[in-house]
N, C-alpha and C positions, 0 to 999 in steps of 0.2 A: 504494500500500500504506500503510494507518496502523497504525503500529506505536506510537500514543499512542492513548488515550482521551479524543475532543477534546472530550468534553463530558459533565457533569453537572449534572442537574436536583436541586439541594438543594429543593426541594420543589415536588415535580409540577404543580403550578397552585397554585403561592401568590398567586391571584389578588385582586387589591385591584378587588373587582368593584360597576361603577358604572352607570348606566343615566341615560335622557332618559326624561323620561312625556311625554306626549301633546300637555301645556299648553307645554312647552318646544320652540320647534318652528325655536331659534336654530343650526342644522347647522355654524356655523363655532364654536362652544362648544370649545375646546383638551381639557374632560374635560368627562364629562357627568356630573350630579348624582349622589348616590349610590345605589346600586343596591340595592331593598327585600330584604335577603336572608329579613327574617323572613316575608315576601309568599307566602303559598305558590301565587298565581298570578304568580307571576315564576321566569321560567328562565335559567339564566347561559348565554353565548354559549360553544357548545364547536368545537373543532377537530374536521375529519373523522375520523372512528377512534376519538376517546377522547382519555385520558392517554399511555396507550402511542405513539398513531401519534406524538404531538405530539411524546414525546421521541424516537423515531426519524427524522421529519422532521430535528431538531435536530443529531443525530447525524451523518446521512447528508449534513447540507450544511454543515455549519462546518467550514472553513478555516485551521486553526492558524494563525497570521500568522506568517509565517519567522523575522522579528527578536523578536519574543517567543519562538517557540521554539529559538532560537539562544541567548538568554538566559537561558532557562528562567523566562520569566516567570507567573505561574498567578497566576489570580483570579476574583472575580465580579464580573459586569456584570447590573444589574439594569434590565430593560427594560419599559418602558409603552406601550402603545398601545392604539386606540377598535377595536372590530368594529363598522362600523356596521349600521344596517338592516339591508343586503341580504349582510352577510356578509364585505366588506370589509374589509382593515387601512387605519385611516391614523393617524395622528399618533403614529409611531414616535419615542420619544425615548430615552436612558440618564436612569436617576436616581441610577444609582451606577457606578461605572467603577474600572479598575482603575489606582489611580497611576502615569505613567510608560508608559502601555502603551495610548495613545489607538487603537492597531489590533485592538484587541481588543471596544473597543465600536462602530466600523466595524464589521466583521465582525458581532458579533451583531445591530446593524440591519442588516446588508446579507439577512443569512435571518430575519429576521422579517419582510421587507418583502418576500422572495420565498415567504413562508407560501399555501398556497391557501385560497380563503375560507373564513371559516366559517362554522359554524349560528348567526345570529345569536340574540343575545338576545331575552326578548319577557317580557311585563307585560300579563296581562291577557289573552292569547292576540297582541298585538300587538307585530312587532317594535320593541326600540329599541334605539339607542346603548349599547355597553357596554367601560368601562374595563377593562383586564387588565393586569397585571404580573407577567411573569417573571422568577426569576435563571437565567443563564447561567455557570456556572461552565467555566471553561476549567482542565481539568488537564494535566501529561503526565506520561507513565509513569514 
């Protein structure tokens, strides 16, 4: 039973969205170059369902971490990671964390890393590499 609201998306896809073109063909690249947004044949890589499914994914798998919420501790964690090509997550990282409360950004890689794939991005009608960034805001009631 949750009797807290383990999660808040302060903005639904605040995505910092990046992409590989075609000439770049370096696959160990940590981000990939930046993602043409004014491109109107470039598509940003989305989660199955939409906005909606992404935050109830979210919802449905975050883990309040016991000693945070014994302490009542709340915060944002903000998380980066590649969709590549075929729709994969990989290079899951924190770029911002909540002081004091290293189990909280555990936890939001541990359900980004368990995300199903997505539609990746593409440029051109071809898929590429695309950077995203989420916050993760952990409340409780």
């Amino acid at each position: 039973m949750k009797f807290y609201f383990v999660l808040i998306l302060t903005c639904l896809f605040a995505f910092g969205l990046q992409a590989q073109t075609d000439s770049i063909k370096n696959a160990d690249t940590p981000n990939p170059p930046p993602f043409p947004a004014n491109n109107s044949n470039a598509r940003e890589a989305t989660f199955p369902g939409g906005n909606d499914a992404f935050s109830a994914f979210l919802g449905d798998n975050i883990i309040y971490p016991k000693r945070c919420k014994k302490k009542k501790i709340e915060g944002l964690v903000i998380i980066s990671f590649v969709v590549e090509k075929n729709g994969e997550i990989s290079t899951v990282r924190a770029i911002k964390e909540v002081k004091g409360a290293p189990e909280l950004t555990v936890e939001a890689i541990r359900v980004v890393n368990s995300m199903p794939r997505w539609s990746p991005g593409t440029l051109d009608g071809k898929p590429v590499r695309v950077s995203c960034t989420v916050p993760v805001r952990f409340t409780l009631k």
